[in-house]
C-alpha positions in Angstrom: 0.0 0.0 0.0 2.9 2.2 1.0 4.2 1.8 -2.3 1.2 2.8 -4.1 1.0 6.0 -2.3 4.4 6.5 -3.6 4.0 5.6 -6.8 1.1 8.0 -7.1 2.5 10.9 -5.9 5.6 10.1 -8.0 3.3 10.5 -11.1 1.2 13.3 -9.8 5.1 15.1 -10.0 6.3 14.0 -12.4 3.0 15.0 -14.7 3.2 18.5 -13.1 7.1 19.1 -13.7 5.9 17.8 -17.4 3.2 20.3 -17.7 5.5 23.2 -16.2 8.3 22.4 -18.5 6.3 22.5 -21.9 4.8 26.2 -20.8 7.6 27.5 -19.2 9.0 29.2 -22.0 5.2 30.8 -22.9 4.4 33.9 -21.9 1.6 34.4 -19.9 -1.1 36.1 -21.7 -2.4 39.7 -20.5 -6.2 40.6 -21.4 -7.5 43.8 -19.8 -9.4 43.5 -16.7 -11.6 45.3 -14.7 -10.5 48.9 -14.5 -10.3 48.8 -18.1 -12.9 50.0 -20.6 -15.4 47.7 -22.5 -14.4 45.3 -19.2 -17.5 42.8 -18.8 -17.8 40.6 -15.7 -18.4 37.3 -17.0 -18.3 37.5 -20.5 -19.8 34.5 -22.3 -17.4 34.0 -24.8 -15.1 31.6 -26.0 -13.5 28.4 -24.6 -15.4 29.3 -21.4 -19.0 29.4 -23.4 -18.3 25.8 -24.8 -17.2 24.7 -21.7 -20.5 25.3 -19.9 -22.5 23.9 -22.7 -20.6 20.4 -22.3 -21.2 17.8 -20.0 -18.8 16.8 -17.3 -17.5 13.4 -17.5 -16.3 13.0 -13.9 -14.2 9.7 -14.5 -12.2 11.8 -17.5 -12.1 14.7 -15.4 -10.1 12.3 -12.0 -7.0 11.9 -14.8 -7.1 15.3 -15.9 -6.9 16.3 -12.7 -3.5 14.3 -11.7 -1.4 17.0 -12.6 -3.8 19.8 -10.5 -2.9 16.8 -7.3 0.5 17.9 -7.3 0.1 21.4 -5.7 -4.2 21.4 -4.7 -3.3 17.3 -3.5 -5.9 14.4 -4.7 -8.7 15.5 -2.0 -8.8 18.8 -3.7 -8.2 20.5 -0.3 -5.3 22.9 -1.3 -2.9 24.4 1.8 -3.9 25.3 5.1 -1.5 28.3 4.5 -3.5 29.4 1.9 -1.3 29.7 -0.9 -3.2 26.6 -2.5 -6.7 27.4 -2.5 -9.3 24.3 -1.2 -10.7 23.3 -4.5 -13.5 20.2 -3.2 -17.2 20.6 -3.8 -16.3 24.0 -5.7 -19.4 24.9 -8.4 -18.9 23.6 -11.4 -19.3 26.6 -13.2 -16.9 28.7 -11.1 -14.2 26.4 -11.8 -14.2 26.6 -15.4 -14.7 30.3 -15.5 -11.4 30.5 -13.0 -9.4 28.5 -15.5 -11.0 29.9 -18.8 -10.0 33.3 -17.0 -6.0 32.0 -16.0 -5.7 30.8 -19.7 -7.2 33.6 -21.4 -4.7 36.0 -19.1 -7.7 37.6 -17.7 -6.7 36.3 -14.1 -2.8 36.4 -13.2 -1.9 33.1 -11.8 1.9 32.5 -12.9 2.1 29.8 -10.8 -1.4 28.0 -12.0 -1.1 29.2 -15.9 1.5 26.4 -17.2 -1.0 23.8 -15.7 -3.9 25.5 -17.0 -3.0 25.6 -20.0 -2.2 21.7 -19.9 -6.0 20.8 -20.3 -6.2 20.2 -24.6 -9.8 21.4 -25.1 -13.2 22.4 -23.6 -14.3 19.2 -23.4 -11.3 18.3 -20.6 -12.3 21.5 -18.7 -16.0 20.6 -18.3 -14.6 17.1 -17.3 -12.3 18.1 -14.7 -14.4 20.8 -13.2 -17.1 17.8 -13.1 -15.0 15.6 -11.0 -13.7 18.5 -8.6 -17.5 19.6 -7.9 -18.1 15.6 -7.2 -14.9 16.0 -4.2 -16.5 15.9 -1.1 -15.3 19.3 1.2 -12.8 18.3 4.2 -14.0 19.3 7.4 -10.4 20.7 8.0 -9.1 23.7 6.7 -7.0 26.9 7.2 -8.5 28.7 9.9 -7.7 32.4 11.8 -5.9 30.8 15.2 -4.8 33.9 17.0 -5.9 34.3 20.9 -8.8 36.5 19.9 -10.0 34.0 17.3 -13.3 33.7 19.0 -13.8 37.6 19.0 -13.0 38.1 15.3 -15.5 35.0 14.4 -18.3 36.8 16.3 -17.2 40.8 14.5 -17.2 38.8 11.2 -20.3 37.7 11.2 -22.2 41.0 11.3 -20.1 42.1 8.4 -20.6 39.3 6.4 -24.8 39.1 6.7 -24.4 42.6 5.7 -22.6 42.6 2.5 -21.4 38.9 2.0 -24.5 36.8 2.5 -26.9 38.0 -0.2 -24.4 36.1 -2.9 -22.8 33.7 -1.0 -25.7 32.4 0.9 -26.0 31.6 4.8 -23.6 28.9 4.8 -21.0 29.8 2.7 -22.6 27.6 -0.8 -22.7 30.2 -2.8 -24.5 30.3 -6.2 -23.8 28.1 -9.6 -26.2 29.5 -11.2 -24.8 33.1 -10.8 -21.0 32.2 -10.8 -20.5 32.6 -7.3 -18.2 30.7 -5.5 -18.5 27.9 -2.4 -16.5 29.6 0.3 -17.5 26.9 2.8 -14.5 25.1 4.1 -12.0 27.5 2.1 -8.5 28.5 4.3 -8.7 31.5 5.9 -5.0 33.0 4.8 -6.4 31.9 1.3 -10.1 34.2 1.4 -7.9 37.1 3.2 -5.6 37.5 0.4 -8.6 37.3 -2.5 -11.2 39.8 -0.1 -7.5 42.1 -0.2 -6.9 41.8 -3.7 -10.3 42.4 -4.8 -10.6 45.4 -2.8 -7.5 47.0 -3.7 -8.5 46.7 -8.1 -5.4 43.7 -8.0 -7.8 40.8 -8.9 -8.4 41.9 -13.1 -11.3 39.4 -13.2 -13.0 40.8 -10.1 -16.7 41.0 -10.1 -17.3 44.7 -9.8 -20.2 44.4 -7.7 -18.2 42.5 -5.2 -15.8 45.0 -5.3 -18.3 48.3 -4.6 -19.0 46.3 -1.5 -16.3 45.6 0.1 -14.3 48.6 -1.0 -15.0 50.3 2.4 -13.7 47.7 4.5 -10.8 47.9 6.2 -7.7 45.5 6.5 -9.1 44.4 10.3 -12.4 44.1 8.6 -11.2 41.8 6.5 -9.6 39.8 8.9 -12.7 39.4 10.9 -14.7 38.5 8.0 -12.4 35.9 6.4 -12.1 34.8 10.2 -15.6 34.1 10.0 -15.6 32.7 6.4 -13.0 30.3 7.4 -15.5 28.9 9.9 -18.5 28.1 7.4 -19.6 24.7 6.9 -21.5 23.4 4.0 -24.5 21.3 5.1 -24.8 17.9 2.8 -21.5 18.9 1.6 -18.5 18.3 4.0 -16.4 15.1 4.2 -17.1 12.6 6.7 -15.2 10.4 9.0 -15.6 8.0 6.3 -13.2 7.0 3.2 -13.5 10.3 2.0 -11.8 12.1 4.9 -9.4 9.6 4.9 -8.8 10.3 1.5 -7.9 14.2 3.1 -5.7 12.9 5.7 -3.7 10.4 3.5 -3.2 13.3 0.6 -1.6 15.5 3.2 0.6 12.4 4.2 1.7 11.6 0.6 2.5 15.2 -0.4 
């Protein structure tokens, strides 16, 4: 069994360091973003349109995602430290406008734009996306664990009923419909460094509705909601103590 695990995350590397090594000498694509005129949140267009009108096949979409493994790890639940985000249960339709968004330039990802690009076709982005939605959540994630934790949960709240809940719902589930993303079970370092971004006009593919909001909040704001954030829980959605949150534990062992 040990060896399995090895083997596996042998390949997972190895089709990574593969991916990275036919982009590297690429350049990343720049689109203009928000700030920009004729900038459209969400533009159906292109690879992304397709994409959306195909279905998922989940069982394609677990190889396509080997080389994602490497850095996000097989349970799809990213870094605690946030620099990976937690990918597991994420909409669908959120997904393949992120990566439509990374390869088109529109979103800067250097790190995540020589993987992106791996996926061949539409087709392989509606698969993959498929099979990540299909990942149950892990329970654990990056959370805010200062003394005050407890204080900063409680003044997140508040702000996050006010300006936060009418998109992505009580519990954190957000919307596929609407392109809004599940924030339940996401790492807290993760949320604080998107909510910052997004704020600040550094995040070109940024909704601009999202950003009139939380434009007046400050950098302790911030903290408090992501605090808060970080807390949510999914109901119907979250990992077990079954195989499944095994499947968490054993990623984090492997990688």
């Amino acid at each position: 069994m040990k060896k399995a695990f090895l083997l596996i995350a042998l390949s997972a590397s190895i089709a990574a360091f593969s991916a990275f090594s036919v982009r590297a000498q690429a350049p990343t694509p720049k689109k203009q973003g928000i700030g920009s005129s004729g900038y459209t949140w969400n533009a159906q267009e292109g690879e992304k349109l397709e994409a959306l009108k195909l279905k998922g096949d989940k069982a394609n979409g677990e190889d396509a995602y080997e080389v994602c493994g490497a850095c996000h790890l097989p349970s799809g639940a990213g870094r605690p430290d946030g620099i990976f985000p937690q990918l597991a249960g994420q909409h669908s339709t959120v997904l393949i406008k992120q990566m439509a968004d990374i390869r088109a330039g529109l979103r800067d990802a250097p790190a995540m734009y020589p993987f992106a690009v791996s996926l061949t076709d539409p087709q392989e982005l509606a698969d993959v996306s498929a099979y990540i939605q299909s990942l149950c959540i892990p329970a654990e994630r990056g959370q805010y664990e200062a003394a005050d934790a407890a204080a900063q949960v409680a003044k997140g709240k508040p702000l996050y009923e006010k300006q936060c809940l009418e998109c992505h719902g009580k519990n954190g589930e957000g919307n596929r419909a609407k392109f809004y993303p599940v924030i339940a079970g996401q790492h807290y370092k993760y949320l604080l460094r998107q909510m910052t971004e997004i704020r600040d006009g550094k995040r070109r593919n940024a909704n601009p509705d999202m950003v009139k909001a939380i434009r007046p909040y400050t950098d302790d704001m911030l903290v408090a909601i992501s605090a808060y954030q970080s807390s949510l829980k999914m109901p119907g959605a979250m990992c077990t103590d079954t195989a499944a949150g095994k499947k968490y534990r054993n990623s984090r062992k492997r990688f």
